[in-house]
PLY file of the C-alpha trace (Angstrom):
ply
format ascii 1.0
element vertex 271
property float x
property float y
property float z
element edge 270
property int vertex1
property int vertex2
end_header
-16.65 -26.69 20.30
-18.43 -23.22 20.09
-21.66 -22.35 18.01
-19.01 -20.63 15.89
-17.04 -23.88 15.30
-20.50 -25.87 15.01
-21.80 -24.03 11.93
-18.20 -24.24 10.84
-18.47 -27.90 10.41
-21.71 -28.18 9.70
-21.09 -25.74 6.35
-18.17 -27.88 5.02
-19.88 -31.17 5.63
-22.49 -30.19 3.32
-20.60 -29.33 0.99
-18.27 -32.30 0.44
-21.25 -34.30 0.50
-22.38 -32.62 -2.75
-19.25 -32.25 -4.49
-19.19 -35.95 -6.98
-16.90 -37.89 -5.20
-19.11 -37.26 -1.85
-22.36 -37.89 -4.07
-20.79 -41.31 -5.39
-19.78 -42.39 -2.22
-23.59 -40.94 -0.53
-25.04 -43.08 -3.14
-22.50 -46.69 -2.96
-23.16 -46.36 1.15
-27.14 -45.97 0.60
-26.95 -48.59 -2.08
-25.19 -51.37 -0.02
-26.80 -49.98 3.44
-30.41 -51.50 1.41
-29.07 -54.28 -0.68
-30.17 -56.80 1.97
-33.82 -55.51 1.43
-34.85 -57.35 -0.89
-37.90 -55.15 -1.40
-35.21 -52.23 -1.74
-32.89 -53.57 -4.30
-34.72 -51.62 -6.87
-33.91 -48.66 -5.23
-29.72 -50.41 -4.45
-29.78 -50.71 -8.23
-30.81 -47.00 -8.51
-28.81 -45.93 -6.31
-25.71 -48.09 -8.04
-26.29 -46.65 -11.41
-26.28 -42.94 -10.47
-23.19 -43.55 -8.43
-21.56 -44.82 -11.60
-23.07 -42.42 -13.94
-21.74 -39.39 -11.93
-18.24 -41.09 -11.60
-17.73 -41.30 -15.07
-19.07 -38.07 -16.25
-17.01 -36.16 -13.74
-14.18 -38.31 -14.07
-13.45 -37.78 -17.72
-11.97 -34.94 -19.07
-14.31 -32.71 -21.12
-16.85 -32.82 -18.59
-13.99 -31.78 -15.55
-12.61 -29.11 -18.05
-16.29 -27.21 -18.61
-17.12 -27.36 -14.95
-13.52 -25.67 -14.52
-13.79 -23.52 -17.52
-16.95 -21.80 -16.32
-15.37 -20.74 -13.90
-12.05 -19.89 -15.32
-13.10 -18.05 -18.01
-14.36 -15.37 -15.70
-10.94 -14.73 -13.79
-10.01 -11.84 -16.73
-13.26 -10.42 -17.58
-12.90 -6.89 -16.74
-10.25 -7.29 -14.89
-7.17 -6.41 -17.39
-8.86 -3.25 -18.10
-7.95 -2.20 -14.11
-5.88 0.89 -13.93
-2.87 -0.17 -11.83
-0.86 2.76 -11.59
0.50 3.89 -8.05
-0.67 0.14 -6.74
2.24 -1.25 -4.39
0.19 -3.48 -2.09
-0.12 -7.20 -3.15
-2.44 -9.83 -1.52
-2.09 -13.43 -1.25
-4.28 -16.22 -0.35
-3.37 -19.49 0.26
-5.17 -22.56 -0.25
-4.22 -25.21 2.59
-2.08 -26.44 4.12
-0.78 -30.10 5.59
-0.44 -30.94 9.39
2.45 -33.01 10.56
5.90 -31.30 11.78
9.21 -32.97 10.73
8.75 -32.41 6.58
10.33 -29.54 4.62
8.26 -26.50 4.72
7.48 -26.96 0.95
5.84 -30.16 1.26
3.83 -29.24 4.12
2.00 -26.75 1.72
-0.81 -27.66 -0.57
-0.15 -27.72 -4.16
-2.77 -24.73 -4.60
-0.65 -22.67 -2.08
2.91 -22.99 -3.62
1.25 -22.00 -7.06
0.18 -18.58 -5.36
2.77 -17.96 -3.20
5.38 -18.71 -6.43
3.13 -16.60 -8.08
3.23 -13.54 -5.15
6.75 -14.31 -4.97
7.43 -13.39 -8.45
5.36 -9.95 -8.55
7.25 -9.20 -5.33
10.25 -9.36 -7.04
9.84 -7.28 -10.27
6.39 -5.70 -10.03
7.38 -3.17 -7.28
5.83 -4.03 -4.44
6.57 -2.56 -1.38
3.76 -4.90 1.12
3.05 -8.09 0.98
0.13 -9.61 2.51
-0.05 -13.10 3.02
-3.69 -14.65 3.97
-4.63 -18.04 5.96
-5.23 -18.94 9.27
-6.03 -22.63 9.84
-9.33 -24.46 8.57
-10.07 -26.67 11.15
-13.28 -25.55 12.88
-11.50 -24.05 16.11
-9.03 -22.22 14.09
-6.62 -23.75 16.00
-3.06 -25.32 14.85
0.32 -25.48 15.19
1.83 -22.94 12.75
-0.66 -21.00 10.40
-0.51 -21.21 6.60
0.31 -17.96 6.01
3.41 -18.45 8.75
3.58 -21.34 6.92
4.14 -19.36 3.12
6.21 -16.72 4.61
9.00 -19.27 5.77
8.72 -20.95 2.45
9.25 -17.29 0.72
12.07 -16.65 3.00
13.39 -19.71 1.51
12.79 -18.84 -2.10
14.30 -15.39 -1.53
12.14 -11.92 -0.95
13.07 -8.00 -2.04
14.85 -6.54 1.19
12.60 -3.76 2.85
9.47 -5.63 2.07
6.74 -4.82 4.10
5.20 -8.22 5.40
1.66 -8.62 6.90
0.19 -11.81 7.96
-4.09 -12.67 8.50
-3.63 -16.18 10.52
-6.78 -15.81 11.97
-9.46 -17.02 8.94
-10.65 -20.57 8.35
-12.29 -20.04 4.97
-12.70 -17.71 1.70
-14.92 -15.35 3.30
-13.28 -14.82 6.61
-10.23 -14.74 4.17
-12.06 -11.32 2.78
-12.97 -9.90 6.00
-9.17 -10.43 7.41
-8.31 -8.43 4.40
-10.87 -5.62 4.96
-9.76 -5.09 8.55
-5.93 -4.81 6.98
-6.25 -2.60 3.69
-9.56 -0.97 4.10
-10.27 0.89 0.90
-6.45 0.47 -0.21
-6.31 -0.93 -3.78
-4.07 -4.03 -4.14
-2.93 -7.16 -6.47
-4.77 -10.53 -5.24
-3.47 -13.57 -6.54
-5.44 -16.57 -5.95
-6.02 -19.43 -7.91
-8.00 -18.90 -11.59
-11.07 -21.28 -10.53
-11.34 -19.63 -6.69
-11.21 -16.05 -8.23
-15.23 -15.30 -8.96
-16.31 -16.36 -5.56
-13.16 -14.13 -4.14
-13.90 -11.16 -6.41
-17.73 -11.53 -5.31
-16.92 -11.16 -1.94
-14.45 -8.47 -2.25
-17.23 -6.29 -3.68
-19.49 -7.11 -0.82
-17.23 -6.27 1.26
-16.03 -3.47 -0.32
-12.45 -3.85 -1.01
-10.49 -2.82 -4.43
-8.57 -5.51 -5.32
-6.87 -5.85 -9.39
-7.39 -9.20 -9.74
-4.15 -11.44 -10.54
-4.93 -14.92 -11.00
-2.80 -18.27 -11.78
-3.03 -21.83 -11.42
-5.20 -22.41 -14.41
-6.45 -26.11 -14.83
-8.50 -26.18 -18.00
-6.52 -25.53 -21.30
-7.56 -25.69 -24.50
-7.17 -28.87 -26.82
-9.02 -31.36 -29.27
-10.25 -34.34 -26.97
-9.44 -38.03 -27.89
-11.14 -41.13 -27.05
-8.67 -41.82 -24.12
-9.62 -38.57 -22.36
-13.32 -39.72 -22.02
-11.75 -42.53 -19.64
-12.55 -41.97 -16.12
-9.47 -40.60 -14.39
-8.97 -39.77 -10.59
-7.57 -36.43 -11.50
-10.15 -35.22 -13.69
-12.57 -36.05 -10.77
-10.71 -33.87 -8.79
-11.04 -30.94 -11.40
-14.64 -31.58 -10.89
-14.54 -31.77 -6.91
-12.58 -28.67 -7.13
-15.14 -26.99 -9.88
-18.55 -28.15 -7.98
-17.32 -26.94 -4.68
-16.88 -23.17 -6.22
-20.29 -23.44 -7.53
-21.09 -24.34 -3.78
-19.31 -21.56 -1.97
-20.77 -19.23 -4.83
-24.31 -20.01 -4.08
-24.12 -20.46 -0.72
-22.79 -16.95 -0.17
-25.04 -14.80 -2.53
-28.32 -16.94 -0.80
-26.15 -15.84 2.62
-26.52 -12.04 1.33
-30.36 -12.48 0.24
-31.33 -13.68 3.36
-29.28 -11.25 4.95
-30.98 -8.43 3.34
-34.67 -9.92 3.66
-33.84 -10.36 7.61
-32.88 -6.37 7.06
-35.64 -5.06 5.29
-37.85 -6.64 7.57
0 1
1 2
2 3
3 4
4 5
5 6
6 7
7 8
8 9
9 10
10 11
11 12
12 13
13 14
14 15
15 16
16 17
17 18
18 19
19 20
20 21
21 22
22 23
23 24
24 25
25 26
26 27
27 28
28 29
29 30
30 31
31 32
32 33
33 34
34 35
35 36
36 37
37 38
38 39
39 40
40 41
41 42
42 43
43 44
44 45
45 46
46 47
47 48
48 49
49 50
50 51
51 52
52 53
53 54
54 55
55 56
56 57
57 58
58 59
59 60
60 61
61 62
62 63
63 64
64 65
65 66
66 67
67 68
68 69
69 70
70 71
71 72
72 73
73 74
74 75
75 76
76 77
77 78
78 79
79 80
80 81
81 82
82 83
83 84
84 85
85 86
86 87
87 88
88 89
89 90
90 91
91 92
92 93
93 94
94 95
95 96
96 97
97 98
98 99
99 100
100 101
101 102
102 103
103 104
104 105
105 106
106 107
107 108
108 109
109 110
110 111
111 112
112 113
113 114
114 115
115 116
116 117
117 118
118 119
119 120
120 121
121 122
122 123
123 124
124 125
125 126
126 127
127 128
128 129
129 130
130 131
131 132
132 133
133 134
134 135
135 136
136 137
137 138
138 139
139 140
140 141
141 142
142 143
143 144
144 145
145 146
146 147
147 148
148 149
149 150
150 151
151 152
152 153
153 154
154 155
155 156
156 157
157 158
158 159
159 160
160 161
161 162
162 163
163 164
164 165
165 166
166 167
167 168
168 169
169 170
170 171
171 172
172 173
173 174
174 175
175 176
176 177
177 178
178 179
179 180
180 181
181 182
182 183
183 184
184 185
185 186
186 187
187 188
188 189
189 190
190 191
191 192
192 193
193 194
194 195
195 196
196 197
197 198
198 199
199 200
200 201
201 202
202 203
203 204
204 205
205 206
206 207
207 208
208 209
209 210
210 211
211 212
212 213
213 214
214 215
215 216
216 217
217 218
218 219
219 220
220 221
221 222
222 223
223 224
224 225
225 226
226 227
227 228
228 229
229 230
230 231
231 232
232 233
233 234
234 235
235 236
236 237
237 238
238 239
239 240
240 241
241 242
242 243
243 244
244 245
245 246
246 247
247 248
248 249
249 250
250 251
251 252
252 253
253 254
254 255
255 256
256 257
257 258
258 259
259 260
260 261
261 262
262 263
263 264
264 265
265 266
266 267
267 268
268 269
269 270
């Protein structure tokens, strides 16, 4: 593995083992790893009760709903102001894919991919677009698989249907958000375009589209916090709320990890 694929790996280990599900089970492993100490066990029990205090925090649903809704809420701001006259150029990003040959082409794509490429598909058939750019290489550190996801998304659209004459492009080279971006720069330049990711991943991709400066009009789906009056049931802990959380924290990640990315980059320049 290159330097490259080394920082790769090192970047998303960190950051599963901060989003709560990776905290929780950080905290059980250090907590049994000392239990036979008896000197320790203090610290076990410490270690025991934050496990179980972040498990059902993030785990119920008004706390999974804020983390998502801070980040949700910010998908429109601005952004339905955008004059979209003349644009014909619509960007897609997709959001994993799963290995394995032998399975339908639909269920070897994440759940966050269908939603945008459903969502592409549709603007593709009545917005008037004329190019279609479909984003995502592979995410494993080399970069290396089988079939990319965007290959992946295109046979699935084929499937679905798409507008004859559509222009296709496809970026199969990027392993993450960011190298999603720069894919995109190299391809449409200062060409505005439609990007449709999902509503959570759309600050971080909107941040780095004006660092990177690219014109994109914003068109976001997959929304996962809605608006309703909680009940005592939903402050029960429930897998999928912790996964609203996972999903939430590990924005919050890539968001602060890339603006302290562009500080330092600008110190090192000014220097």
């Amino acid at each position: 593995m290159d330097i490259s694929g080394l920082l790769f790996s090192i970047k998303k280990g960190i950051s599963l083992l901060f989003i709560p599900s990776g905290m929780v089970f950080i905290l059980l492993f250090l907590g049994f790893f000392i239990w036979p100490m008896k000197r320790k066990r203090g610290m076990a029990k410490t270690f025991f009760f934050m496990a179980f205090l972040i498990y059902t925090l993030c785990s119920s649903a008004p706390v999974a709903n804020i983390l998502v809704k801070g980040l949700e809420s910010h998908s429109f701001d601005g952004y339905l102001r955008a004059d979209t006259s003349g644009i014909d150029t619509l960007a897609v990003l997709c959001g994993g894919m799963y290995q394995g040959d032998g399975r339908p082409v639909i269920d070897r794509l994440t759940p966050y991919t269908r939603l945008r490429l459903l969502k592409a598909w549709e603007l593709c058939r009545h917005g008037g677009i004329k190019t279609l750019v479909i984003v995502g290489g592979c995410s494993r550190p080399d970069g290396r698989c089988p079939v990319s996801e965007a290959r992946l998304g295109l046979d699935w659209l084929k499937e679905l249907g798409l507008p004859s004459g559509l222009n296709i492009i496809l970026e199969e080279k990027s392993r993450d958000t960011e190298e999603n971006i720069k894919g995109l720069q190299g391809i449409l330049g200062q060409r505005p375009f439609f990007l449709v990711t999902s509503a959570a991943h759309m600050p971080r991709v909107m941040w780095l589209c004006q660092r990177y400066s690219l014109k994109p009009v914003p068109v976001p789906c997959n929304f996962l916090a809605g608006k309703y009056h909680w009940t005592p049931w939903d402050i029960w802990p429930n897998p999928l709320n912790l996964a609203k959380s996972d999903l939430a924290i590990h924005e919050y990640i890539g968001i602060l990890w890339n603006y302290v990315k562009y500080l330092v980059g600008r110190g090192l320049l000014q220097h």
